[in-house]
PDB file with SEQRES, HELIX, SHEET and CRYST1 records, atoms N, CA, C and O in Angstrom:
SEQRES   1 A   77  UNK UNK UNK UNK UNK UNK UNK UNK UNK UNK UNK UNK UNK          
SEQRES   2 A   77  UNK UNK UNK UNK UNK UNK UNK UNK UNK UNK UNK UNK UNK          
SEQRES   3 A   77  UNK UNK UNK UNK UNK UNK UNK UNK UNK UNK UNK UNK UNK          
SEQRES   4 A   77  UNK UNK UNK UNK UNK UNK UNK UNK UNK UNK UNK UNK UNK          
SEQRES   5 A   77  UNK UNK UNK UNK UNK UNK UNK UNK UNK UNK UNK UNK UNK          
SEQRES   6 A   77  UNK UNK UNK UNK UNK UNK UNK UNK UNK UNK UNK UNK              
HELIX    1 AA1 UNK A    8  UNK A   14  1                                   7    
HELIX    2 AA2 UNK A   19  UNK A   43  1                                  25    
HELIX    3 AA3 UNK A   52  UNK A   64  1                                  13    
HELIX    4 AA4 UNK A   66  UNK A   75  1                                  10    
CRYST1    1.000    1.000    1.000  90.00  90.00  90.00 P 1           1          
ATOM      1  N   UNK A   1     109.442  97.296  96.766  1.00  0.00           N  
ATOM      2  CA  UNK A   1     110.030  96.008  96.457  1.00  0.00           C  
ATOM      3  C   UNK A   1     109.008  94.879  96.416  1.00  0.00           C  
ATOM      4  O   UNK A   1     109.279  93.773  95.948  1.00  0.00           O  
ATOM      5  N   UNK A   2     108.143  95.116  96.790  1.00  0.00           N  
ATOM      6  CA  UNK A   2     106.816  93.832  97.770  1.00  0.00           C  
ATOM      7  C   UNK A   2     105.936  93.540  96.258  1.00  0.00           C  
ATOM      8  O   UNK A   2     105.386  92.451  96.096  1.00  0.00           O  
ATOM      9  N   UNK A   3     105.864  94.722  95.090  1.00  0.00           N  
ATOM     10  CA  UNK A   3     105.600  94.243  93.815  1.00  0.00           C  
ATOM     11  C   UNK A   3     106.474  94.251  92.645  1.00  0.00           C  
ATOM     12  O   UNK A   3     106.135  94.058  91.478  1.00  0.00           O  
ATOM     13  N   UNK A   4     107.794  94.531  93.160  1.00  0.00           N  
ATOM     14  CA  UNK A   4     108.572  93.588  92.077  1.00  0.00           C  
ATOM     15  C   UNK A   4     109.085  92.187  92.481  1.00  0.00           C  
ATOM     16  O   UNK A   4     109.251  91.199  91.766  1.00  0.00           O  
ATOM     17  N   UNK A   5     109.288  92.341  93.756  1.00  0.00           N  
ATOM     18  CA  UNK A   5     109.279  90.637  94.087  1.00  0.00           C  
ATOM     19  C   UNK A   5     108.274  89.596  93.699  1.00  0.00           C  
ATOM     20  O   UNK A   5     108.507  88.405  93.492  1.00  0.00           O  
ATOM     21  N   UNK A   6     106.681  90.456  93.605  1.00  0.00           N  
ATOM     22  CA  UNK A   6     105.732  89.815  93.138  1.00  0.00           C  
ATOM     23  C   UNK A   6     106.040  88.996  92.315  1.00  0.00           C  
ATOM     24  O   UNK A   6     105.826  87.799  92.507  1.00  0.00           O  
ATOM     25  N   UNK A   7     106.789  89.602  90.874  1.00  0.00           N  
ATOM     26  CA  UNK A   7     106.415  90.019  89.837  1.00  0.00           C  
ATOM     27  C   UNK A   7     107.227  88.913  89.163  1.00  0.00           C  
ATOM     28  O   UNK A   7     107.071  88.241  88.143  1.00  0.00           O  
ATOM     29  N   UNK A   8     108.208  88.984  90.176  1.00  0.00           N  
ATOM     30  CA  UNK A   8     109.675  88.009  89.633  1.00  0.00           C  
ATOM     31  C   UNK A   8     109.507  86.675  90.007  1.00  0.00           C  
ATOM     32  O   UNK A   8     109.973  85.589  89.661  1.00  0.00           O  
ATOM     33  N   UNK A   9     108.643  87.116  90.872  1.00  0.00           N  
ATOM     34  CA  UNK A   9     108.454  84.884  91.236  1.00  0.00           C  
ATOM     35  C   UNK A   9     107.098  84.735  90.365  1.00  0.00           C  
ATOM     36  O   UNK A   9     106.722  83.564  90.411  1.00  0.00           O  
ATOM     37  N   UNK A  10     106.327  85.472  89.661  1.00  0.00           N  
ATOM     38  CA  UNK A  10     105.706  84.688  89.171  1.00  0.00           C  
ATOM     39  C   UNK A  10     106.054  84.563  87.566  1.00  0.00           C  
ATOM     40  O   UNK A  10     105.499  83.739  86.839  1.00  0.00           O  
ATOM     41  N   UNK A  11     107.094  85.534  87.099  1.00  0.00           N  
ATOM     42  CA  UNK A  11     107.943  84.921  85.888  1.00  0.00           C  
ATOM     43  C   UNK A  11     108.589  83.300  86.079  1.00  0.00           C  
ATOM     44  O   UNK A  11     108.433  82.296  85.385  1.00  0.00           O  
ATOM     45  N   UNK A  12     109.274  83.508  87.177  1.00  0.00           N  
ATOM     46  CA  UNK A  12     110.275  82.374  87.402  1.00  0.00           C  
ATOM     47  C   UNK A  12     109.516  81.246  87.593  1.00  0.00           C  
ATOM     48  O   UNK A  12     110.004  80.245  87.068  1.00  0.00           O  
ATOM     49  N   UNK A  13     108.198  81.041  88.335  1.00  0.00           N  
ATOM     50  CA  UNK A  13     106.930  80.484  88.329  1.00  0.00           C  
ATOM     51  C   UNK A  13     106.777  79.771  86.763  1.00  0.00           C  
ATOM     52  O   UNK A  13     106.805  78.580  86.453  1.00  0.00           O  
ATOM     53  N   UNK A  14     106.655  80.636  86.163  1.00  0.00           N  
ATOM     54  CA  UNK A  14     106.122  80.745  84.953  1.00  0.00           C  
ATOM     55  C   UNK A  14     107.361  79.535  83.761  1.00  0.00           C  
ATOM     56  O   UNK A  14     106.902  78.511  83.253  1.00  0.00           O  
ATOM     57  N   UNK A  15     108.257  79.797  83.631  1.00  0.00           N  
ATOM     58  CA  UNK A  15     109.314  79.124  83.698  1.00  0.00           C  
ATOM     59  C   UNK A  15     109.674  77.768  84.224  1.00  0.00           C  
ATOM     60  O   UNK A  15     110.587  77.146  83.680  1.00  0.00           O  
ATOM     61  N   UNK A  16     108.909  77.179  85.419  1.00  0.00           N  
ATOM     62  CA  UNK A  16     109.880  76.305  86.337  1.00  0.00           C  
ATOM     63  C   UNK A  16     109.243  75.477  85.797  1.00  0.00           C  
ATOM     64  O   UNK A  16     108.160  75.921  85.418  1.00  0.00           O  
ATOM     65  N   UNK A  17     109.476  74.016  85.481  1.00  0.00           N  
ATOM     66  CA  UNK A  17     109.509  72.619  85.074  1.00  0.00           C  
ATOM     67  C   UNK A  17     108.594  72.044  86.095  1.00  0.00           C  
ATOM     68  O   UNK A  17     107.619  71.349  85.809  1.00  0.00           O  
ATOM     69  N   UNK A  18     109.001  72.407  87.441  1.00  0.00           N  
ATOM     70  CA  UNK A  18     108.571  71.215  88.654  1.00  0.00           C  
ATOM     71  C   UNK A  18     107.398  71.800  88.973  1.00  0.00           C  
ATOM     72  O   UNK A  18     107.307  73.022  89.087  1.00  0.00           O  
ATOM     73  N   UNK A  19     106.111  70.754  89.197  1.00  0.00           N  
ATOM     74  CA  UNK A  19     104.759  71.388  89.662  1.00  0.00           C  
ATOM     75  C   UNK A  19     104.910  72.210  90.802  1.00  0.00           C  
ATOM     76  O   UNK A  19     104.437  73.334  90.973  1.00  0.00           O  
ATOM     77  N   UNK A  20     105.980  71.194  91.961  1.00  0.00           N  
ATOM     78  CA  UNK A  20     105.882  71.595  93.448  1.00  0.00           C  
ATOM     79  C   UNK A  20     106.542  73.324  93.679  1.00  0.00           C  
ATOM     80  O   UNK A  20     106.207  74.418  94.134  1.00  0.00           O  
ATOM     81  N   UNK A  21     107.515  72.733  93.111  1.00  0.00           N  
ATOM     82  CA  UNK A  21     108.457  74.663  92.712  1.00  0.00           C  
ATOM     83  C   UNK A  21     107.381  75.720  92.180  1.00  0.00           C  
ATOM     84  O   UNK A  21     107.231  76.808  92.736  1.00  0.00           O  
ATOM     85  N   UNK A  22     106.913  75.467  91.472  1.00  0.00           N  
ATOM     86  CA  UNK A  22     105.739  76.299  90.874  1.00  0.00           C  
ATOM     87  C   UNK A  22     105.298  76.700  91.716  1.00  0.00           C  
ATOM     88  O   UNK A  22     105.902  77.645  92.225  1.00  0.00           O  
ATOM     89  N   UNK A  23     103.763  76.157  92.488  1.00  0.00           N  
ATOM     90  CA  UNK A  23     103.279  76.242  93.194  1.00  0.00           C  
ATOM     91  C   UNK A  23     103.455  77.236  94.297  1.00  0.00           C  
ATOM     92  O   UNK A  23     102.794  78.247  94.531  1.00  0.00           O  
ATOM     93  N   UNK A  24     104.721  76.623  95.068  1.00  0.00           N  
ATOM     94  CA  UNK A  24     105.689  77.320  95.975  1.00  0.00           C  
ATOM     95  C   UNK A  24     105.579  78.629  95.857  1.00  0.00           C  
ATOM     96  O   UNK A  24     105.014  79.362  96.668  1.00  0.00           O  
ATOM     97  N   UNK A  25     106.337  79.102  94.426  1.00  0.00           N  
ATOM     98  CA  UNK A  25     106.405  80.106  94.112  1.00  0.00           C  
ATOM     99  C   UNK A  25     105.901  81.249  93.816  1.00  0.00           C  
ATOM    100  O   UNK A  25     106.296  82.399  94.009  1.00  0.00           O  
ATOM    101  N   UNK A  26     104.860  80.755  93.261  1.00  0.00           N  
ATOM    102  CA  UNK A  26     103.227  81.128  92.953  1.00  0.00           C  
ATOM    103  C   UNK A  26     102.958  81.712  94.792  1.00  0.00           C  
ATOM    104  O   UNK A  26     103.042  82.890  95.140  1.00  0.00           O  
ATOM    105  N   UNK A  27     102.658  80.615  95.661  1.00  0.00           N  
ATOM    106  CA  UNK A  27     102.108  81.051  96.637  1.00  0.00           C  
ATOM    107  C   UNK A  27     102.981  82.249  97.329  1.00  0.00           C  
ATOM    108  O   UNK A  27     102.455  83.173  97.948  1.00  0.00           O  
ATOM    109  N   UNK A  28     104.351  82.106  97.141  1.00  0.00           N  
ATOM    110  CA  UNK A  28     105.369  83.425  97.746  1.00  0.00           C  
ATOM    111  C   UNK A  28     105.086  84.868  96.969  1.00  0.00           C  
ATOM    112  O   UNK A  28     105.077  85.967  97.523  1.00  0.00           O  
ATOM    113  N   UNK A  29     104.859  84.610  95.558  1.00  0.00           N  
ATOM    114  CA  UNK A  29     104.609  85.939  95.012  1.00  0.00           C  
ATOM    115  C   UNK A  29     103.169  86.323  95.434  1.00  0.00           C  
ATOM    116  O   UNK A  29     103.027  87.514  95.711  1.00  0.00           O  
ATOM    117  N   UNK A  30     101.948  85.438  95.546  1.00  0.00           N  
ATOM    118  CA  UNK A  30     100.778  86.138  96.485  1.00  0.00           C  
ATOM    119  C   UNK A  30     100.763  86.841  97.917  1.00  0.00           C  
ATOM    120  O   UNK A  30     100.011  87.719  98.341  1.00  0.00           O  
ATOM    121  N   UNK A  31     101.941  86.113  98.594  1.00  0.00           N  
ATOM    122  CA  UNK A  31     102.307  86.566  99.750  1.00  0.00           C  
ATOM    123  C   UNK A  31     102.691  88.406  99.527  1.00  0.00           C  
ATOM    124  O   UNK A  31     102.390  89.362 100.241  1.00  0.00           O  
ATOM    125  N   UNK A  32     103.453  88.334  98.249  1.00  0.00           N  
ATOM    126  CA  UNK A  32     104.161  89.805  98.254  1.00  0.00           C  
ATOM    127  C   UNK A  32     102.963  90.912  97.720  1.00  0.00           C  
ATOM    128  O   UNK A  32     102.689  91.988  98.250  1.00  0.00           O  
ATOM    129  N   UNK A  33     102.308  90.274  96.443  1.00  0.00           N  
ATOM    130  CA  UNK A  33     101.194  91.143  96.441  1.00  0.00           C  
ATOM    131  C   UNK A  33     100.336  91.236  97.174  1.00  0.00           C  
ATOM    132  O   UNK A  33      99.467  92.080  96.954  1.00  0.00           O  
ATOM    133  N   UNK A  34     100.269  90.432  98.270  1.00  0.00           N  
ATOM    134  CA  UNK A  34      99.635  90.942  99.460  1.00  0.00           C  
ATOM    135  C   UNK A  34     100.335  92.018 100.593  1.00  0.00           C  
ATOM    136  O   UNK A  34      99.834  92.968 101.194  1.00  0.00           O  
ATOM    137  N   UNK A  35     101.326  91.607 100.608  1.00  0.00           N  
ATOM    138  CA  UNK A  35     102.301  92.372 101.500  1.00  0.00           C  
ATOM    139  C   UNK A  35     102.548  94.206 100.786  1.00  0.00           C  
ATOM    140  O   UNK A  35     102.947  95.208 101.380  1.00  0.00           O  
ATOM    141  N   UNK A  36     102.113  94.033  99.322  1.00  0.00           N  
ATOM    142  CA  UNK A  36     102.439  95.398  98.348  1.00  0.00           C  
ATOM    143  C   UNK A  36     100.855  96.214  98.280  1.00  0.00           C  
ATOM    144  O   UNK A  36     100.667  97.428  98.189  1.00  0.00           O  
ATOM    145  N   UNK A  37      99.730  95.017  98.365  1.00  0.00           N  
ATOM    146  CA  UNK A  37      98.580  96.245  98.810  1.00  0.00           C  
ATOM    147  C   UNK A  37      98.422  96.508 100.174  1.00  0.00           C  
ATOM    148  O   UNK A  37      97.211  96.455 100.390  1.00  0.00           O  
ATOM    149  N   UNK A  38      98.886  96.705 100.966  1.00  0.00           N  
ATOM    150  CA  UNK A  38      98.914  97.074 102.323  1.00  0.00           C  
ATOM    151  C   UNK A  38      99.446  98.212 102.567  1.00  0.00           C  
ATOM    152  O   UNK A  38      98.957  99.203 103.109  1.00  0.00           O  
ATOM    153  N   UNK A  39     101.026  97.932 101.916  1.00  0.00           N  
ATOM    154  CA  UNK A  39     101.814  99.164 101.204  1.00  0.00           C  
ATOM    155  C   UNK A  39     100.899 100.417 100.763  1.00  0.00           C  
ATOM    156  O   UNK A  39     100.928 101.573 101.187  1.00  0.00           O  
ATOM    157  N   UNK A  40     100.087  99.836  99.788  1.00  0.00           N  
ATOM    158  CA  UNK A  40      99.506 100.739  98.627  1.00  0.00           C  
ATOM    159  C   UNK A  40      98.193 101.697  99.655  1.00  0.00           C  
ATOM    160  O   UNK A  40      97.661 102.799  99.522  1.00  0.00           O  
ATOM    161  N   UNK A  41      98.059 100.362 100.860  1.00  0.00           N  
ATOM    162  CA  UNK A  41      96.729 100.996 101.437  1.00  0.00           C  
ATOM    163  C   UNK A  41      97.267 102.384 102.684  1.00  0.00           C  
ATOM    164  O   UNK A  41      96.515 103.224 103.178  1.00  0.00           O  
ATOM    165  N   UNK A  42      98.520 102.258 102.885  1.00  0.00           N  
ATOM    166  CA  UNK A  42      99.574 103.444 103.233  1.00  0.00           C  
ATOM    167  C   UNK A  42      99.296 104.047 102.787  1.00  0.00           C  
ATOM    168  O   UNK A  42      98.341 104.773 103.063  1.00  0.00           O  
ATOM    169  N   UNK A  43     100.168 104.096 101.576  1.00  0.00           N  
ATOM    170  CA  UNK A  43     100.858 105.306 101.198  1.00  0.00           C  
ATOM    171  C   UNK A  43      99.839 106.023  99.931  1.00  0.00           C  
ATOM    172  O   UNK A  43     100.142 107.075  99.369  1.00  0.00           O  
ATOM    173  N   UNK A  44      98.698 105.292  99.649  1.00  0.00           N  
ATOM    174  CA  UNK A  44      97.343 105.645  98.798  1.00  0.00           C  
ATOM    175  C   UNK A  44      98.083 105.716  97.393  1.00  0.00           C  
ATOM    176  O   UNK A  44      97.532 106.481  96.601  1.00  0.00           O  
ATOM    177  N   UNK A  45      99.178 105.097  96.944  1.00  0.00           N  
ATOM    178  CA  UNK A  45      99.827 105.434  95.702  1.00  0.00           C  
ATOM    179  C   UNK A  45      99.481 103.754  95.284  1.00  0.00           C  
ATOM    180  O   UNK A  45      99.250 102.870  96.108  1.00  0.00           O  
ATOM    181  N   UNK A  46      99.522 103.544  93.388  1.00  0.00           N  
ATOM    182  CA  UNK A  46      99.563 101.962  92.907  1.00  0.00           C  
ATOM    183  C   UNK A  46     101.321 101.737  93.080  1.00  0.00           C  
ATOM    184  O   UNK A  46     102.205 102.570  92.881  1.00  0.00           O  
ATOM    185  N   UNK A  47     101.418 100.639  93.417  1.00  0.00           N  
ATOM    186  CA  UNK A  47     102.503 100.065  93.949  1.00  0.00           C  
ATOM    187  C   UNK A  47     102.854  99.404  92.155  1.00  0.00           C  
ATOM    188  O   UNK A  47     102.012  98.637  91.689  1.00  0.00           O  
ATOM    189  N   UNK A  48     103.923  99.718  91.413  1.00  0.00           N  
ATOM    190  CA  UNK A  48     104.173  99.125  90.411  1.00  0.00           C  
ATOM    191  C   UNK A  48     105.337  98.531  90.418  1.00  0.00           C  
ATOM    192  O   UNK A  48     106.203  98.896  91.213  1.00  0.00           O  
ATOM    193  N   UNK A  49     105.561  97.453  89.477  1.00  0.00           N  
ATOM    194  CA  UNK A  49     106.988  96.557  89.681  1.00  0.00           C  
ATOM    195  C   UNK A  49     107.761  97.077  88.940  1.00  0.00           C  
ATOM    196  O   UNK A  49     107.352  97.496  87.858  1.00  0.00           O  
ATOM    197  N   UNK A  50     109.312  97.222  89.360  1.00  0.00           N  
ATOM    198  CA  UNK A  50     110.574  98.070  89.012  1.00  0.00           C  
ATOM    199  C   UNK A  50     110.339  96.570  87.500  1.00  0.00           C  
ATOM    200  O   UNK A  50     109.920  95.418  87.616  1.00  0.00           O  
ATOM    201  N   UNK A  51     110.757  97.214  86.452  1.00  0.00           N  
ATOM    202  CA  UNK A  51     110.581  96.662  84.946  1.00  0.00           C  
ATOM    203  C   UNK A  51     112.073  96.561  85.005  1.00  0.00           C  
ATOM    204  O   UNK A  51     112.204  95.362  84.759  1.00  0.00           O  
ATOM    205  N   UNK A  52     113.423  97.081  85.187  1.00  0.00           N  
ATOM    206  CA  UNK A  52     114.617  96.501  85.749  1.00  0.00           C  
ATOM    207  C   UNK A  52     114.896  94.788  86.200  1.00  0.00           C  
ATOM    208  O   UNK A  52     115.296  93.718  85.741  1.00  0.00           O  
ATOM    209  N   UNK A  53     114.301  95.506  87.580  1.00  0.00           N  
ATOM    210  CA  UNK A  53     114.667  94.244  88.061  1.00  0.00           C  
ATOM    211  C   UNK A  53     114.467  93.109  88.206  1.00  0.00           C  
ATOM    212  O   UNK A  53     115.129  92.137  88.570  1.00  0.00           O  
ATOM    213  N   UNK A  54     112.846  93.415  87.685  1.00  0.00           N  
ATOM    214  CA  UNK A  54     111.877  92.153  87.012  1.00  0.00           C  
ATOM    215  C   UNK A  54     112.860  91.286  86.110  1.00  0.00           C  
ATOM    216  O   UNK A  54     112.943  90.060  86.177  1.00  0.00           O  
ATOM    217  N   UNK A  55     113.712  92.238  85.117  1.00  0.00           N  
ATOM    218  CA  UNK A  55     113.809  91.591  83.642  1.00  0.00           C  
ATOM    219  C   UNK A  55     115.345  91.088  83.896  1.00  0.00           C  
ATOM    220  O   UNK A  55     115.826  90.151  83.260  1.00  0.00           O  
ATOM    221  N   UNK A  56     115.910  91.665  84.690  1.00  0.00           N  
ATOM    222  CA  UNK A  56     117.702  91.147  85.651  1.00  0.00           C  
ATOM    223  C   UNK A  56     117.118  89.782  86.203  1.00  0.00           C  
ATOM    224  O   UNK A  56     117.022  88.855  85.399  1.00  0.00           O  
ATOM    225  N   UNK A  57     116.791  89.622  87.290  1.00  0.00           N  
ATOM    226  CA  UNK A  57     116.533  88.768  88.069  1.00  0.00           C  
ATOM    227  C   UNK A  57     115.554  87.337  87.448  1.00  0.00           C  
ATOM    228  O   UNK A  57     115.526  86.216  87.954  1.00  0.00           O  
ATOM    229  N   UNK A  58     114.873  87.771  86.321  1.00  0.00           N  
ATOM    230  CA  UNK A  58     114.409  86.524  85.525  1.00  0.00           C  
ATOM    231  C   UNK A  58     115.658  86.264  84.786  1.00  0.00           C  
ATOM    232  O   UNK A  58     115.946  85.068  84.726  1.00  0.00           O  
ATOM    233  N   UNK A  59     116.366  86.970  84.285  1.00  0.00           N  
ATOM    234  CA  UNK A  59     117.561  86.264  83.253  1.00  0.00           C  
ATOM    235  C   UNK A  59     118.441  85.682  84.161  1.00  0.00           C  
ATOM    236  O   UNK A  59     118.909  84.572  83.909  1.00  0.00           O  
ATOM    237  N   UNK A  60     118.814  86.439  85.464  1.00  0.00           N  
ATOM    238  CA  UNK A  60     119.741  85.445  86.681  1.00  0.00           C  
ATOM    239  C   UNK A  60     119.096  83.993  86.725  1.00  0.00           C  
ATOM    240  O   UNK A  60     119.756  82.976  86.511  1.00  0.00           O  
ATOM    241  N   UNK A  61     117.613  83.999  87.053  1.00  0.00           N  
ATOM    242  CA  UNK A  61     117.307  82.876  87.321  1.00  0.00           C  
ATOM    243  C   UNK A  61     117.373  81.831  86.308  1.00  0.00           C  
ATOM    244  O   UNK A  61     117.624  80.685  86.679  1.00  0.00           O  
ATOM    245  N   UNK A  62     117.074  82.217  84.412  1.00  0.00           N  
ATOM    246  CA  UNK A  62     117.188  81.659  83.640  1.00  0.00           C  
ATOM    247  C   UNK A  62     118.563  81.032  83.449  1.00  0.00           C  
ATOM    248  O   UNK A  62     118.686  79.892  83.003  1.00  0.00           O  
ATOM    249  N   UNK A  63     119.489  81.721  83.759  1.00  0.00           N  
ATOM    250  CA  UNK A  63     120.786  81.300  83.345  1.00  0.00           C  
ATOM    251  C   UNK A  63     121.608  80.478  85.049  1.00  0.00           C  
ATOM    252  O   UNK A  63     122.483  79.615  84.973  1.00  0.00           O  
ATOM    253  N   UNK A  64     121.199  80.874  86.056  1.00  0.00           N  
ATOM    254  CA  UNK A  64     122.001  80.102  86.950  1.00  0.00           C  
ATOM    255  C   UNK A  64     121.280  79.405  87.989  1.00  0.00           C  
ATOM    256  O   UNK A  64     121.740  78.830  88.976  1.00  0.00           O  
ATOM    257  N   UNK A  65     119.970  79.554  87.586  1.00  0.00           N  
ATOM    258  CA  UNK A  65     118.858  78.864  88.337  1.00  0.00           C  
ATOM    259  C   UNK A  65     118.029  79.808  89.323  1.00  0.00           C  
ATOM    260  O   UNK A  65     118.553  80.817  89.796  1.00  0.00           O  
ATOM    261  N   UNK A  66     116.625  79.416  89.634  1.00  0.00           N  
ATOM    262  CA  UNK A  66     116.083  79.954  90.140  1.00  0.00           C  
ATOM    263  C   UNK A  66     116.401  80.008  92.052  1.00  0.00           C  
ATOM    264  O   UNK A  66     116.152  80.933  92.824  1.00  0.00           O  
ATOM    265  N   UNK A  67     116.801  79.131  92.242  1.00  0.00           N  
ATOM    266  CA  UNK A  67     117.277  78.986  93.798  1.00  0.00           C  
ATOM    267  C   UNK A  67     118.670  80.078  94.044  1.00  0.00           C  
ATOM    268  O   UNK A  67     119.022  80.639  95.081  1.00  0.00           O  
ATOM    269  N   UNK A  68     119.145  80.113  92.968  1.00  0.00           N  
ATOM    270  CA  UNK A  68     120.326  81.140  93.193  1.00  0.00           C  
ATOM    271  C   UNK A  68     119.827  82.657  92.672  1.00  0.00           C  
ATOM    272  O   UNK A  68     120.611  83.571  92.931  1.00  0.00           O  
ATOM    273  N   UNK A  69     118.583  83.007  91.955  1.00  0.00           N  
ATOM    274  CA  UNK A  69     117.865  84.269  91.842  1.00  0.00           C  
ATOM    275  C   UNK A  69     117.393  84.498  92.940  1.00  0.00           C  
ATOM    276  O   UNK A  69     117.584  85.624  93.400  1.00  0.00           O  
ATOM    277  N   UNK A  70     116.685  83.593  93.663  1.00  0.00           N  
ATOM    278  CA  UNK A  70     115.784  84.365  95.165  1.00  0.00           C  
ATOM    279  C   UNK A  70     116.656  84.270  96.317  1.00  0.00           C  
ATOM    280  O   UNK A  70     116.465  84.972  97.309  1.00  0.00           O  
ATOM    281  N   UNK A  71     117.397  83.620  96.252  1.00  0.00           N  
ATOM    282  CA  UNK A  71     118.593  83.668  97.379  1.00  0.00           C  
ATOM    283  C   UNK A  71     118.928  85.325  97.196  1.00  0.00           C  
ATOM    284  O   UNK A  71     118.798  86.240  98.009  1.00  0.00           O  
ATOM    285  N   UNK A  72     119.336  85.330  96.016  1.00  0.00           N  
ATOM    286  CA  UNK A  72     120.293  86.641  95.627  1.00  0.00           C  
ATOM    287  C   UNK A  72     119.103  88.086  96.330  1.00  0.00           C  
ATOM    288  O   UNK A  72     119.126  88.915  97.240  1.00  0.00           O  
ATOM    289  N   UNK A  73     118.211  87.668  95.240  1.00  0.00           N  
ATOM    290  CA  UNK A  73     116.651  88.758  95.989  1.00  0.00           C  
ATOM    291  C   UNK A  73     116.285  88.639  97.169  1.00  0.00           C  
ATOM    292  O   UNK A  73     115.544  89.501  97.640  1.00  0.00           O  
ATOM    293  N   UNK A  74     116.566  87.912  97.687  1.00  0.00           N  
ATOM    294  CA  UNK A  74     116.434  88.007  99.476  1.00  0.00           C  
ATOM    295  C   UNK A  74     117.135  88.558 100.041  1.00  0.00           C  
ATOM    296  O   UNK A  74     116.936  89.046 101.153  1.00  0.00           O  
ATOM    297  N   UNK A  75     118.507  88.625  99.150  1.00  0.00           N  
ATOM    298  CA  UNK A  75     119.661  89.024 100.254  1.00  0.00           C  
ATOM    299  C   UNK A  75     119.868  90.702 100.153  1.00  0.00           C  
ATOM    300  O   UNK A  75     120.729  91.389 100.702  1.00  0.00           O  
ATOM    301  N   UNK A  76     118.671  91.151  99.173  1.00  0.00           N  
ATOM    302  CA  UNK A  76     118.568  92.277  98.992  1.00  0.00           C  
ATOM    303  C   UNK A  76     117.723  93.198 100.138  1.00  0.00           C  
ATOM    304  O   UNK A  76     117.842  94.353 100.548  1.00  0.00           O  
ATOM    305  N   UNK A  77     116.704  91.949 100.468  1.00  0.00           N  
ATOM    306  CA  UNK A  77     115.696  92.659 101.039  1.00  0.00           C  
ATOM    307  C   UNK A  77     116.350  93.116 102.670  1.00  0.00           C  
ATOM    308  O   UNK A  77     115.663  93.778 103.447  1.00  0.00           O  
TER     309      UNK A  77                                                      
END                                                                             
């Protein structure tokens, strides 16, 4: 999960209007690709992002906002 979460905040990143949101976001998805090579340094496998949920969770955020996409992805984790 630690690199598709990456993956999805830095679409939604990518997307957001507001510098500060950006930013934010930006810095949470470094958090996860950090949190996903640690993973990787486990389990000796490349940690790749689910292409699913990447492409769900950017259209959630496109269409009902991004605060209601990572809410939703959190409540997964």
């Amino acid at each position: 999960n630690e690199a598709t979460e990456s993956e999805v905040y830095r679409r939604i990143a990518a997307s957001t209007k507001d510098a500060d949101n950006r930013d934010t976001l930006l810095c949470i998805a470094d958090e996860e690709a950090k949190h996903a090579a640690i993973w990787q340094g486990y389990t000796g496998e490349k940690m790749r992002p689910e292409r699913g949920k990447v492409l769900r969770y950017s259209l959630i955020a496109r269409v009902f906002g991004f605060t209601f996409a990572v809410k939703l992805m959190e409540r997964g984790e």
